[in-house]
Predicted model as a PDB file, atoms N, CA, C, CB and O in Angstrom, pLDDT in the B-factor column:
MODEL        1                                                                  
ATOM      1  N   UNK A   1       0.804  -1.205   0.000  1.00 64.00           N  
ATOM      2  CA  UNK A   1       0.000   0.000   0.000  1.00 64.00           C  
ATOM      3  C   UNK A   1       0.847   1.270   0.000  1.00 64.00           C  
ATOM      4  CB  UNK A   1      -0.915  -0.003   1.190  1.00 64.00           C  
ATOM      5  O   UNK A   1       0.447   2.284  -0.573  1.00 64.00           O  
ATOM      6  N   UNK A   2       1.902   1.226   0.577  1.00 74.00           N  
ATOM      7  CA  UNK A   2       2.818   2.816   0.874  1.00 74.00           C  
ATOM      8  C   UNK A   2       3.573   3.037  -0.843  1.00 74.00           C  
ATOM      9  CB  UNK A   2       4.559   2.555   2.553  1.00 74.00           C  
ATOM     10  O   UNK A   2       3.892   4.108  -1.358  1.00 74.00           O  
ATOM     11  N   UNK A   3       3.709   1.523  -1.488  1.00 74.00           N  
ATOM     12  CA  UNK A   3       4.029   2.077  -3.148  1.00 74.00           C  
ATOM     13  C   UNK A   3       2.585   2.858  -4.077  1.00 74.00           C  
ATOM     14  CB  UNK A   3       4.537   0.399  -4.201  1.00 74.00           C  
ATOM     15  O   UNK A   3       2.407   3.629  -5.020  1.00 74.00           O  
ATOM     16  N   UNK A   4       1.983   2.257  -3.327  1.00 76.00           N  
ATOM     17  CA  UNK A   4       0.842   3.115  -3.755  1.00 76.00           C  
ATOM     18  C   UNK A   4       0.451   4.925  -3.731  1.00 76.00           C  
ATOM     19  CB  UNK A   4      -0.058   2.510  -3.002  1.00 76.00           C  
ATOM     20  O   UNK A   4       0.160   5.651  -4.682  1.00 76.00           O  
ATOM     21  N   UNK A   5       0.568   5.219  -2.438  1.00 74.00           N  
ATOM     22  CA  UNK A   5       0.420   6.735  -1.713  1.00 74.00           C  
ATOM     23  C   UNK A   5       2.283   7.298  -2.816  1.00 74.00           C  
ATOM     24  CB  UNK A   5       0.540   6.600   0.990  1.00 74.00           C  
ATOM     25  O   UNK A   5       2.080   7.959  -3.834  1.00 74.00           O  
ATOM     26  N   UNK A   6       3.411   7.049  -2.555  1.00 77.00           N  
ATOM     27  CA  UNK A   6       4.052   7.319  -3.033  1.00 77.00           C  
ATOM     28  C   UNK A   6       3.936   7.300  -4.569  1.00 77.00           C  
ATOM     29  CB  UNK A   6       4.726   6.877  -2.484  1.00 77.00           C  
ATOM     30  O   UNK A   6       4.502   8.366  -4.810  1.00 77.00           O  
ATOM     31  N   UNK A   7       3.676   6.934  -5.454  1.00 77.00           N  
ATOM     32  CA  UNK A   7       3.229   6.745  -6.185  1.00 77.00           C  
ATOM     33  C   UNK A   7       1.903   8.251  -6.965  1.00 77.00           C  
ATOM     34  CB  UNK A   7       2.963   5.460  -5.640  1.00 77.00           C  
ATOM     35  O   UNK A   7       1.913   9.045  -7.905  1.00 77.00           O  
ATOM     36  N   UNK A   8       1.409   8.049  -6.358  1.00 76.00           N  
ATOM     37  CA  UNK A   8       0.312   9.169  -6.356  1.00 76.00           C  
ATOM     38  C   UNK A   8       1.018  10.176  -5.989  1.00 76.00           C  
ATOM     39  CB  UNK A   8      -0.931   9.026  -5.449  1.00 76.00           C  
ATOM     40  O   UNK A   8       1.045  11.058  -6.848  1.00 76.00           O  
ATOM     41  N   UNK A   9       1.765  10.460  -4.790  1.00 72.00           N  
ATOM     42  CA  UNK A   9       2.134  11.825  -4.166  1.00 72.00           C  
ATOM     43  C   UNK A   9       3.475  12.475  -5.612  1.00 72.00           C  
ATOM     44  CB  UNK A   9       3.004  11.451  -2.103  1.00 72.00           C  
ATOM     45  O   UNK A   9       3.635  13.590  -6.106  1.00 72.00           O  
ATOM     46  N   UNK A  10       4.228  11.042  -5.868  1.00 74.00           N  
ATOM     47  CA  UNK A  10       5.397  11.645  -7.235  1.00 74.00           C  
ATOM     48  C   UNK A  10       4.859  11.872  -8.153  1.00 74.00           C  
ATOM     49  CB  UNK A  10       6.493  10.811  -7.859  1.00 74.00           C  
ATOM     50  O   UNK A  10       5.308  12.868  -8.720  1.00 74.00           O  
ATOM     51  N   UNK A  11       3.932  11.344  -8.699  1.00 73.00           N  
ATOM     52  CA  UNK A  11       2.709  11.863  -9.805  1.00 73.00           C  
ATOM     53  C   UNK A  11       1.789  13.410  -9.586  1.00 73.00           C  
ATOM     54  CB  UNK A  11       1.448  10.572  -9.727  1.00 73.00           C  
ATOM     55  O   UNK A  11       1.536  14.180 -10.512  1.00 73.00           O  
ATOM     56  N   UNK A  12       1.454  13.582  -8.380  1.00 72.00           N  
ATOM     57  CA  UNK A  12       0.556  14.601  -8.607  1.00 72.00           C  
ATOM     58  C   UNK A  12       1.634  15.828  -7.739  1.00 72.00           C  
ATOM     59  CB  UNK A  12      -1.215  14.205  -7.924  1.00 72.00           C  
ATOM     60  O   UNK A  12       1.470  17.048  -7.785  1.00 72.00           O  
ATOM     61  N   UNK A  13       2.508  15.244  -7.132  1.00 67.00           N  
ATOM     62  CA  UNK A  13       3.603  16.757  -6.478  1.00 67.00           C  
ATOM     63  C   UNK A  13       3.964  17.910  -7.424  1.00 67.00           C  
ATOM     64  CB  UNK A  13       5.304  16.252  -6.012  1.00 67.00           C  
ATOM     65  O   UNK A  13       3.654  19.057  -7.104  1.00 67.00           O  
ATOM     66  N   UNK A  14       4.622  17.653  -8.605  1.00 68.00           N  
ATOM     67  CA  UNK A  14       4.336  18.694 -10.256  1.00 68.00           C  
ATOM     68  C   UNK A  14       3.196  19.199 -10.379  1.00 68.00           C  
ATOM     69  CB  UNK A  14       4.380  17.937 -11.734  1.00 68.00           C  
ATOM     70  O   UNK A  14       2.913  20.367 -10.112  1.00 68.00           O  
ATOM     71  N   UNK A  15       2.527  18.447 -10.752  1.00 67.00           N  
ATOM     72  CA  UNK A  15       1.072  19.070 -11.104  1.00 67.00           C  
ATOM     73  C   UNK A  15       0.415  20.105  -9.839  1.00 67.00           C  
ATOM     74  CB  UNK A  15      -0.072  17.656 -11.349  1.00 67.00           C  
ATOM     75  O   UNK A  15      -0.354  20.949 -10.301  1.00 67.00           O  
ATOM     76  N   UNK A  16       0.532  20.143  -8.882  1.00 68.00           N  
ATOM     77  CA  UNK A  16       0.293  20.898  -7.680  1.00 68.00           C  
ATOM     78  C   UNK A  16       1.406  21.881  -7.654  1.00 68.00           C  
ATOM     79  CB  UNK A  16       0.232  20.012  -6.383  1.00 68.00           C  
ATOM     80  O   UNK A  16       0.952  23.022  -7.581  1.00 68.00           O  
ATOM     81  N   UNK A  17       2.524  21.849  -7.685  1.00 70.00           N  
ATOM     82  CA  UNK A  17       3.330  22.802  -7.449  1.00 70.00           C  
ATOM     83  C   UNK A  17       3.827  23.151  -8.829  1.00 70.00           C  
ATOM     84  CB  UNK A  17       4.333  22.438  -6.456  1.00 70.00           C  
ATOM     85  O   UNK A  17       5.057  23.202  -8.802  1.00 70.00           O  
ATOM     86  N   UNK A  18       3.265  23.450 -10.205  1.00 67.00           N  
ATOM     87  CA  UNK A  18       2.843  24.195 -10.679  1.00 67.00           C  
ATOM     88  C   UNK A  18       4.590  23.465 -11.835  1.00 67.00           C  
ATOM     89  CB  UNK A  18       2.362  25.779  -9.744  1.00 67.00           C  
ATOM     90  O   UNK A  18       5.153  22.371 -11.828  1.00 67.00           O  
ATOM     91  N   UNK A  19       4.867  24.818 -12.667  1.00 63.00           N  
ATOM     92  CA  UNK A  19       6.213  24.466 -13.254  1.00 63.00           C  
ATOM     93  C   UNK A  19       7.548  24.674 -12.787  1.00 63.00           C  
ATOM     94  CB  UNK A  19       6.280  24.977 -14.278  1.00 63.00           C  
ATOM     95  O   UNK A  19       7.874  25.861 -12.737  1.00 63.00           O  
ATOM     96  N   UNK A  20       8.225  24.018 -12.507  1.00 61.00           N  
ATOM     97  CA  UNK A  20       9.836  23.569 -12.269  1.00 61.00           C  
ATOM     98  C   UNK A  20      10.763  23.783 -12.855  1.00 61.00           C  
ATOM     99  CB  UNK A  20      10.126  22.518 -12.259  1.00 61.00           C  
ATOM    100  O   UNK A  20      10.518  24.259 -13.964  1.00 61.00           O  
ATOM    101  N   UNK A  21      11.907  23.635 -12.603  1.00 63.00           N  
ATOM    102  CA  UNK A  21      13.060  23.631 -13.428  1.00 63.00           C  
ATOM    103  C   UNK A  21      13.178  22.057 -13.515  1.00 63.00           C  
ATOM    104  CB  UNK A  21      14.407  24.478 -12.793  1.00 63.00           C  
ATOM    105  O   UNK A  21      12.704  21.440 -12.561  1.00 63.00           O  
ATOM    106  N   UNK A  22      13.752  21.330 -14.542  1.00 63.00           N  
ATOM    107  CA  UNK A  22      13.940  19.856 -14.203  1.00 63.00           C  
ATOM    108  C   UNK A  22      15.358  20.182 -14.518  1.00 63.00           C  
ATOM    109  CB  UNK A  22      13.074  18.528 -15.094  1.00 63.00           C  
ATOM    110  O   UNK A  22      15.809  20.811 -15.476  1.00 63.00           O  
ATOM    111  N   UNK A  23      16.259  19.360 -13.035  1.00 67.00           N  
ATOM    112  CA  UNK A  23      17.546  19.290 -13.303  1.00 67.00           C  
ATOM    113  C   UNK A  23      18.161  18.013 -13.408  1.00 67.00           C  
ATOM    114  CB  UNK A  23      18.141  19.958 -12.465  1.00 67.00           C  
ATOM    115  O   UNK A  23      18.027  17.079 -12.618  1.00 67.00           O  
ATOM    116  N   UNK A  24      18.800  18.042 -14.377  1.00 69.00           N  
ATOM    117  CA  UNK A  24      19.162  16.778 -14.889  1.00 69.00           C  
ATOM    118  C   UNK A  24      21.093  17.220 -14.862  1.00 69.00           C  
ATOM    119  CB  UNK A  24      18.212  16.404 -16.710  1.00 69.00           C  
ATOM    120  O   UNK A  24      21.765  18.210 -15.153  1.00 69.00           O  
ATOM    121  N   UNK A  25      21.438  15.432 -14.187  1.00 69.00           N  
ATOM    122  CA  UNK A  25      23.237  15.746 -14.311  1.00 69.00           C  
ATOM    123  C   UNK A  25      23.577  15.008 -15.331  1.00 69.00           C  
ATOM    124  CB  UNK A  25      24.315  15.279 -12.995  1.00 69.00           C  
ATOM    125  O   UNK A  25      23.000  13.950 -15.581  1.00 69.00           O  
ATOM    126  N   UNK A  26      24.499  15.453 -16.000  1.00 70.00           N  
ATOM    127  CA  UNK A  26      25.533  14.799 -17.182  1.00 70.00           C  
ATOM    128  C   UNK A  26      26.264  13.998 -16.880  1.00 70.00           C  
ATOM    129  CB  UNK A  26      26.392  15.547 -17.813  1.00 70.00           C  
ATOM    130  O   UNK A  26      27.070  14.463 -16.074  1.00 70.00           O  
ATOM    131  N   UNK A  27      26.517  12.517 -17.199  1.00 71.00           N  
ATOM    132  CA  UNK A  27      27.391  12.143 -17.036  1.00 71.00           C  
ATOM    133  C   UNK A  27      28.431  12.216 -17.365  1.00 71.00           C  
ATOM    134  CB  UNK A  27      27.260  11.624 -17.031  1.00 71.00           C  
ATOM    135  O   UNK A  27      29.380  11.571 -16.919  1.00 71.00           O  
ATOM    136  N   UNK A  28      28.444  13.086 -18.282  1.00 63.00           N  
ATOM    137  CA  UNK A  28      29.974  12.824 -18.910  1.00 63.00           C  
ATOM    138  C   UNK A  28      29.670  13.949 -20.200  1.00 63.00           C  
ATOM    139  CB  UNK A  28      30.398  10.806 -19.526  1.00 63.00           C  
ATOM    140  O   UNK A  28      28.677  13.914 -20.926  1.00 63.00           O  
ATOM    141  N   UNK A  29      30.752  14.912 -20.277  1.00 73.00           N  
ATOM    142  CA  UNK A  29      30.750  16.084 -21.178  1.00 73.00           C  
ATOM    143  C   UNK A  29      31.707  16.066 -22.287  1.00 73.00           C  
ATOM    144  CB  UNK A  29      30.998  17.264 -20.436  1.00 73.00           C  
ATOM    145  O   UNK A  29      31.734  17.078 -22.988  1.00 73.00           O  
ATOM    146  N   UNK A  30      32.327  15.308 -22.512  1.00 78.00           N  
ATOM    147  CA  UNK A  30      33.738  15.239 -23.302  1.00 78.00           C  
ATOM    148  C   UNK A  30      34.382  13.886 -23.055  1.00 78.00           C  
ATOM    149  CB  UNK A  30      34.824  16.431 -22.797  1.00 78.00           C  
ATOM    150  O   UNK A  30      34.555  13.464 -21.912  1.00 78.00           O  
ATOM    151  N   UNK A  31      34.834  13.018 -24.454  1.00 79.00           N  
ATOM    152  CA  UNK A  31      35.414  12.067 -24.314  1.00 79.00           C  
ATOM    153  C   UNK A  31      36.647  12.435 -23.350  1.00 79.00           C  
ATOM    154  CB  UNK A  31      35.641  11.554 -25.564  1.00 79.00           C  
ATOM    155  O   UNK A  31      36.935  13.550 -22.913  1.00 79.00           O  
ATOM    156  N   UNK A  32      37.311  11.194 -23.128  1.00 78.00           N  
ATOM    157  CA  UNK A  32      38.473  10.750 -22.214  1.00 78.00           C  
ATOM    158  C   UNK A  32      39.573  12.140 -22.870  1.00 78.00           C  
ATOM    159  CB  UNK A  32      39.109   8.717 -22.565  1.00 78.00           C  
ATOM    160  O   UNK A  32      39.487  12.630 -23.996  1.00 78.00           O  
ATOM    161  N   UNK A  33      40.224  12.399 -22.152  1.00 85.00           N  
ATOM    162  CA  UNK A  33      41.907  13.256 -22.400  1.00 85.00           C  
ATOM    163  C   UNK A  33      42.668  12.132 -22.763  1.00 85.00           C  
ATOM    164  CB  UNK A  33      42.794  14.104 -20.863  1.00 85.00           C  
ATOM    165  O   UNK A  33      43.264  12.223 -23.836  1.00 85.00           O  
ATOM    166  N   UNK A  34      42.790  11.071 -22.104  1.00 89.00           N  
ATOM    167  CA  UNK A  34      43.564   9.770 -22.507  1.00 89.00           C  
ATOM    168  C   UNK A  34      43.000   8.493 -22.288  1.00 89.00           C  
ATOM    169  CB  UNK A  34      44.774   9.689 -21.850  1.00 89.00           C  
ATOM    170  O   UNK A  34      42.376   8.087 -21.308  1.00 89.00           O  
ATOM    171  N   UNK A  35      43.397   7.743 -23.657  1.00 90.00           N  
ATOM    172  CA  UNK A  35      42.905   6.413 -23.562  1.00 90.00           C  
ATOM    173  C   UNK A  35      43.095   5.627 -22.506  1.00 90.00           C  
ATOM    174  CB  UNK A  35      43.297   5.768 -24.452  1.00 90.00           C  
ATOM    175  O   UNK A  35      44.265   5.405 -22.194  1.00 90.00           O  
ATOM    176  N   UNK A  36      41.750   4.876 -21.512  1.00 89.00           N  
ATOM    177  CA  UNK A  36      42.169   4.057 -20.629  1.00 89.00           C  
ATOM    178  C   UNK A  36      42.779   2.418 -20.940  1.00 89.00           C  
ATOM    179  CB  UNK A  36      41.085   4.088 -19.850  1.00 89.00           C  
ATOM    180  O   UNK A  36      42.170   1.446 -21.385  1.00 89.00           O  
ATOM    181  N   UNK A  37      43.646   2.499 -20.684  1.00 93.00           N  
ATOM    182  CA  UNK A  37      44.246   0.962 -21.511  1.00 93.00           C  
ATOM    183  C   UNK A  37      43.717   0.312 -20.567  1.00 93.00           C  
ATOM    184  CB  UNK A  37      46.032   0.516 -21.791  1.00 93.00           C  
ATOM    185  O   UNK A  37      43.002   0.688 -19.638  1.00 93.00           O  
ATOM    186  N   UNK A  38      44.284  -1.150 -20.983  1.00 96.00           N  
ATOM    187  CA  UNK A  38      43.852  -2.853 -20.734  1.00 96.00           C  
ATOM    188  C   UNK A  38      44.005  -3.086 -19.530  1.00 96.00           C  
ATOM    189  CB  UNK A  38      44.685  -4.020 -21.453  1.00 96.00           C  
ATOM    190  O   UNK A  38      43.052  -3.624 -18.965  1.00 96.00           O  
ATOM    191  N   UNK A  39      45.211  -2.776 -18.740  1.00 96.00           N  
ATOM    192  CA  UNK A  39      45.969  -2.563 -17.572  1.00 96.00           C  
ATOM    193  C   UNK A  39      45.078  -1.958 -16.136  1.00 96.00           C  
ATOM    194  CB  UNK A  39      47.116  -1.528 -18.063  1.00 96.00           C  
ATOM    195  O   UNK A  39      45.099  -2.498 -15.030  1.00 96.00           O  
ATOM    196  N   UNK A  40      44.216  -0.544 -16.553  1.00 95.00           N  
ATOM    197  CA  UNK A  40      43.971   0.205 -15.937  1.00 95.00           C  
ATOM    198  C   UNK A  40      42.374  -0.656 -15.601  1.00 95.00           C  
ATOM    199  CB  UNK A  40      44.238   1.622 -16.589  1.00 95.00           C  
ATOM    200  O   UNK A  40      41.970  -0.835 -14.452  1.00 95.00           O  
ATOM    201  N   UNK A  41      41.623  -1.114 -16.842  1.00 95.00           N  
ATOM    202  CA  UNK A  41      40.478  -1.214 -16.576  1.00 95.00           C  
ATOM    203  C   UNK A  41      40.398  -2.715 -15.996  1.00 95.00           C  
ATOM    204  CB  UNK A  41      39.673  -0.834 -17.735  1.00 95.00           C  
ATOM    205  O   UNK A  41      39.345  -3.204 -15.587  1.00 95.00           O  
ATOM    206  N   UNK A  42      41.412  -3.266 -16.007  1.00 97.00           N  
ATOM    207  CA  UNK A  42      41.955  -4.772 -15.168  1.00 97.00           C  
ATOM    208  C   UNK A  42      41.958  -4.294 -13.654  1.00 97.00           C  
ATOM    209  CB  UNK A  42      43.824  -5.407 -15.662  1.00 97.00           C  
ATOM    210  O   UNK A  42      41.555  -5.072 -12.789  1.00 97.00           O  
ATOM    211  N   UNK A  43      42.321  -3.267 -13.388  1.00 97.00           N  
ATOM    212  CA  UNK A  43      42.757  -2.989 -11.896  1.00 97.00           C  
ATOM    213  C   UNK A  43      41.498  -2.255 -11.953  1.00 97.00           C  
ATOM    214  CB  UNK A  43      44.334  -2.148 -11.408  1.00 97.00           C  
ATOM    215  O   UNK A  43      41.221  -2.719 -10.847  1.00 97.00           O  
ATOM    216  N   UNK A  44      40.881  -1.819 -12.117  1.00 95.00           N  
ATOM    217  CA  UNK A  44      39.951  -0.853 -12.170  1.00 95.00           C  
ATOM    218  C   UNK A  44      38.044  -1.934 -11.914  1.00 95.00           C  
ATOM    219  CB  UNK A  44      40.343   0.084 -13.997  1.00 95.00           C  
ATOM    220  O   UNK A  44      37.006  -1.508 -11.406  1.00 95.00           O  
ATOM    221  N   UNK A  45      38.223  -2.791 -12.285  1.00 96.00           N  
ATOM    222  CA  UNK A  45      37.357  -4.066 -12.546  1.00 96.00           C  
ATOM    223  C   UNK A  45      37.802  -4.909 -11.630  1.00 96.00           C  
ATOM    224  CB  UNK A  45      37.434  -4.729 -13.946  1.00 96.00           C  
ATOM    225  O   UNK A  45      36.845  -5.252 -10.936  1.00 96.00           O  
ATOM    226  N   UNK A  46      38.570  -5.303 -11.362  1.00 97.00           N  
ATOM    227  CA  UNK A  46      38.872  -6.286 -10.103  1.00 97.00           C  
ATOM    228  C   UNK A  46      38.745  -5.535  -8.748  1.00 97.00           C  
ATOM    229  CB  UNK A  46      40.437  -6.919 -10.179  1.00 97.00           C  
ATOM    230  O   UNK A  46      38.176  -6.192  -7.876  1.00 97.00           O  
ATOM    231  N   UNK A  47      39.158  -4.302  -8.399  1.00 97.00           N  
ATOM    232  CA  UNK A  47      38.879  -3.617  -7.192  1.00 97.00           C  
ATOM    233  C   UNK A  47      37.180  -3.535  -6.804  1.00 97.00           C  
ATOM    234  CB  UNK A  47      39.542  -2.141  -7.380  1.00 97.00           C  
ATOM    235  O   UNK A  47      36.551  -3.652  -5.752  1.00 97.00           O  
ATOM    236  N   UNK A  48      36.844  -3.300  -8.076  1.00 95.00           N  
ATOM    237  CA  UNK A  48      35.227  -3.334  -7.981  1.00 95.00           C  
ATOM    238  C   UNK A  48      34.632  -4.592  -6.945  1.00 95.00           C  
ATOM    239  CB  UNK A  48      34.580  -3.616  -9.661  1.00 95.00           C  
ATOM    240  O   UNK A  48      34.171  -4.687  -5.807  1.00 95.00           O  
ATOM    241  N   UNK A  49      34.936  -5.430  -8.037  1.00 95.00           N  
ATOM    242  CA  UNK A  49      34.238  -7.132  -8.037  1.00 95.00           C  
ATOM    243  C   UNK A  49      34.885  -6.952  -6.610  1.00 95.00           C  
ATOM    244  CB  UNK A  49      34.907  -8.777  -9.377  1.00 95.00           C  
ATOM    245  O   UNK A  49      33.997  -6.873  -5.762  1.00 95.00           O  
ATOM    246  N   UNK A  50      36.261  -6.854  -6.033  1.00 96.00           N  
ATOM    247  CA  UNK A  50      36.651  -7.462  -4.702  1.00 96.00           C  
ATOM    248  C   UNK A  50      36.065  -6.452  -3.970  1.00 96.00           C  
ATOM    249  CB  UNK A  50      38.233  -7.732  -4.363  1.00 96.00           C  
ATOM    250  O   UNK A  50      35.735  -7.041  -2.941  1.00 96.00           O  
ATOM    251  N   UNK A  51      35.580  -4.797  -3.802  1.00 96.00           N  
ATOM    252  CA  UNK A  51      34.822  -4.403  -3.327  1.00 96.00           C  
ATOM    253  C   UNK A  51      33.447  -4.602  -3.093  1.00 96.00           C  
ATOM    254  CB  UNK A  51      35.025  -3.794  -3.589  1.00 96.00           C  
ATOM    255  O   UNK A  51      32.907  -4.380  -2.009  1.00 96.00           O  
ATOM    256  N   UNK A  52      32.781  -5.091  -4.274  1.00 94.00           N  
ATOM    257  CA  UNK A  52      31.332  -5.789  -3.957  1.00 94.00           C  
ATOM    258  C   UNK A  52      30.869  -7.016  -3.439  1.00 94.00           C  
ATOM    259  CB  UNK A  52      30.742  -5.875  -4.904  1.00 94.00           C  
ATOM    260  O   UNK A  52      29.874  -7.296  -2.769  1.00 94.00           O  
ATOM    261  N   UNK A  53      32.286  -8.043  -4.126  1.00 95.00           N  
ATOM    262  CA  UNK A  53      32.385  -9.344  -3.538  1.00 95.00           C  
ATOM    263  C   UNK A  53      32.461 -10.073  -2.226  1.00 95.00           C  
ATOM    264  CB  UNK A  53      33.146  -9.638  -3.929  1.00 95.00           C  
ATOM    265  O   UNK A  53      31.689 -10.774  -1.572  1.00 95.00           O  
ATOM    266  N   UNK A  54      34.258  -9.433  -2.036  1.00 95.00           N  
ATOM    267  CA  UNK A  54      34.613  -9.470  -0.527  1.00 95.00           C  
ATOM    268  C   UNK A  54      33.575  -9.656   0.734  1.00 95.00           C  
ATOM    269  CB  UNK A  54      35.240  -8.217  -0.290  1.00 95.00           C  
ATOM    270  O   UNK A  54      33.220 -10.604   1.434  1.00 95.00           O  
ATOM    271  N   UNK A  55      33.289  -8.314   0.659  1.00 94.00           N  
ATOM    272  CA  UNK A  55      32.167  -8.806   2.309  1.00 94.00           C  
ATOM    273  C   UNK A  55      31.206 -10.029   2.300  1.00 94.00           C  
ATOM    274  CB  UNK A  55      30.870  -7.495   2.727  1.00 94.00           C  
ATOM    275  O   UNK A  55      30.926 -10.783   3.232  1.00 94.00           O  
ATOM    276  N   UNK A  56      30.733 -10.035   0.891  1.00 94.00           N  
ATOM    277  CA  UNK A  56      29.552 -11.125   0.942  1.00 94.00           C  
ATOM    278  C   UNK A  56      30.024 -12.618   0.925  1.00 94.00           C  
ATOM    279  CB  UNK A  56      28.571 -10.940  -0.348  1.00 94.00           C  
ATOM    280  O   UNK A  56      29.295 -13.595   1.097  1.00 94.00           O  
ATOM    281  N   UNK A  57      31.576 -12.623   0.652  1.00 94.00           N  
ATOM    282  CA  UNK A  57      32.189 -13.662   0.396  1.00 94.00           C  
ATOM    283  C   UNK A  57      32.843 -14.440   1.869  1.00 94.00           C  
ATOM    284  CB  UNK A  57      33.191 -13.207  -0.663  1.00 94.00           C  
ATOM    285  O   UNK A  57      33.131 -15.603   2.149  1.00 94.00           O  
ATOM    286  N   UNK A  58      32.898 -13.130   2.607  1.00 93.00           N  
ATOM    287  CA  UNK A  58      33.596 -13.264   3.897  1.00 93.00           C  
ATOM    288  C   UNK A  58      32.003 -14.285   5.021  1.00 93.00           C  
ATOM    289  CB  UNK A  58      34.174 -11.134   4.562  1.00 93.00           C  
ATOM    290  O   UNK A  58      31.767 -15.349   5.593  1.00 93.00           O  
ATOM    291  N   UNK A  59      31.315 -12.801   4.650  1.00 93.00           N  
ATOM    292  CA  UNK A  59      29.494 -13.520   5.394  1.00 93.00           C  
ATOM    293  C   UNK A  59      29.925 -15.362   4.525  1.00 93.00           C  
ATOM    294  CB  UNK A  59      27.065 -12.198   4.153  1.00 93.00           C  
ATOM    295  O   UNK A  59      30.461 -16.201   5.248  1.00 93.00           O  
ATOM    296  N   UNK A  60      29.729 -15.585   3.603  1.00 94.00           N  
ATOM    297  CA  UNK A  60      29.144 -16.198   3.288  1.00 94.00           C  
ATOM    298  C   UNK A  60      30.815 -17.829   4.219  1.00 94.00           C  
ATOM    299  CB  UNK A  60      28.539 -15.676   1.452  1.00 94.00           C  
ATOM    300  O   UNK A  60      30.692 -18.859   4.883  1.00 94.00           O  
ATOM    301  N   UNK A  61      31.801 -17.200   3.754  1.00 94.00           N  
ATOM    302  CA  UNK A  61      32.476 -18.138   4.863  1.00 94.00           C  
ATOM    303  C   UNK A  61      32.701 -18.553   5.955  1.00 94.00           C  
ATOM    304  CB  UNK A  61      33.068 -18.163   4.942  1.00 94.00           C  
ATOM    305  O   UNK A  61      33.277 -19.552   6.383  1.00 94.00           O  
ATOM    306  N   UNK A  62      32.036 -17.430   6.548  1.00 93.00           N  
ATOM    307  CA  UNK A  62      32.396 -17.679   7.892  1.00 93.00           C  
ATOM    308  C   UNK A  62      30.723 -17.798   9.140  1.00 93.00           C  
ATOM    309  CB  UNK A  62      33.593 -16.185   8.249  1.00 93.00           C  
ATOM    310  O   UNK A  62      30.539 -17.474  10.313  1.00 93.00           O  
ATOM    311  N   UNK A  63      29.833 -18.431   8.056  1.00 93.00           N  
ATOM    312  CA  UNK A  63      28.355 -18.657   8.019  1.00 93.00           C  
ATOM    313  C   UNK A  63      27.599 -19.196   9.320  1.00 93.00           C  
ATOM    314  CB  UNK A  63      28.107 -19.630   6.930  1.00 93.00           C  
ATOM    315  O   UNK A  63      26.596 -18.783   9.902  1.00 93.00           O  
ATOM    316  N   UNK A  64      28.827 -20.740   9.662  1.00 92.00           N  
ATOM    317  CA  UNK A  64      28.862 -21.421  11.003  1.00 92.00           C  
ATOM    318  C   UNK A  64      29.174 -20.620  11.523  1.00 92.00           C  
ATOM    319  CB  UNK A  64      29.546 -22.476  11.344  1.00 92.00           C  
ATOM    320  O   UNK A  64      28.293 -19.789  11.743  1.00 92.00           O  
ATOM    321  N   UNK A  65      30.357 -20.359  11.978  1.00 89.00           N  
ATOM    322  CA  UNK A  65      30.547 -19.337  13.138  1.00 89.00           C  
ATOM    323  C   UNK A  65      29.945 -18.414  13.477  1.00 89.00           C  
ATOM    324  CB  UNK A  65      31.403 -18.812  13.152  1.00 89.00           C  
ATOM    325  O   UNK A  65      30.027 -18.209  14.688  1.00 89.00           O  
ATOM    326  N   UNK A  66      28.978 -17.310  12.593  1.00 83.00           N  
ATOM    327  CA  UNK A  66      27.720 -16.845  12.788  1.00 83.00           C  
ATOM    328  C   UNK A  66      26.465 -17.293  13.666  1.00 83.00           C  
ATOM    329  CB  UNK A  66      27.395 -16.839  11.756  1.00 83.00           C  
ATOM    330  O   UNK A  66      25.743 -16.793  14.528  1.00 83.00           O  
ATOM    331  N   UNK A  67      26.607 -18.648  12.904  1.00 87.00           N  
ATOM    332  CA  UNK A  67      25.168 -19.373  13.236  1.00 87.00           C  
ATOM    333  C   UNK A  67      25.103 -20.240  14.440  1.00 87.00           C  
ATOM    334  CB  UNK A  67      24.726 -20.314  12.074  1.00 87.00           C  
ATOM    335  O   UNK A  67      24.111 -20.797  14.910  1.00 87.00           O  
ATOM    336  N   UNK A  68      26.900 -20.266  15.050  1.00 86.00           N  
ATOM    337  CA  UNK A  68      26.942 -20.786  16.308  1.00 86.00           C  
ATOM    338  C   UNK A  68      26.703 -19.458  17.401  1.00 86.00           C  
ATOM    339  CB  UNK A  68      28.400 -21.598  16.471  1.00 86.00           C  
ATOM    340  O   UNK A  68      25.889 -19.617  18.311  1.00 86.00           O  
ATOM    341  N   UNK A  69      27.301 -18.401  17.296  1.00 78.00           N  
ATOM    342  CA  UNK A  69      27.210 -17.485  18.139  1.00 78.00           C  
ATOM    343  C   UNK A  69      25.734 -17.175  18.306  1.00 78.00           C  
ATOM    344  CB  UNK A  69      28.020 -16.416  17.756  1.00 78.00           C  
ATOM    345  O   UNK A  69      25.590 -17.335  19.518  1.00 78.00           O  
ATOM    346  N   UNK A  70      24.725 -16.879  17.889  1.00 67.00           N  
ATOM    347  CA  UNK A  70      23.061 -17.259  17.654  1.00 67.00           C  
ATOM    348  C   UNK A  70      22.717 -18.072  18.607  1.00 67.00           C  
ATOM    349  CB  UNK A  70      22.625 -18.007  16.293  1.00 67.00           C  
ATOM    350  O   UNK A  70      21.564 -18.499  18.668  1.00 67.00           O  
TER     351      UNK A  70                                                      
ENDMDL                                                                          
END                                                                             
């Protein structure tokens, strides 16, 4: 029910408060200054994955010992 009320309230909040500015951000204004090589987007892609990975990888090993302290 609360996707509902929200829902209605982002739909009709414009229309009630009349015209806006809509601000929108750019991602990106101009290609690269320099090509990112093979190297960069290797280190650049693995920090990721071991940043998103890691913790869930750690939870996910050390699961018993969790589930004994419980």
């Amino acid at each position: 029910m609360p996707w509902l009320l929200r829902t209605i309230a982002c739909r009709a909040g414009p229309v009630l408060r009349g015209h806006t500015v809509c601000q929108r951000a750019s991602v990106h204004t101009r290609p690269a200054k320099e090509k990112v090589g093979v190297v960069e987007t290797t280190i650049g892609l693995a920090a990721f994955g071991l940043g998103i990975l890691g913790p869930s990888g750690w939870v996910l090993a050390h699961l018993e010992d969790y589930k004994k302290k419980a």
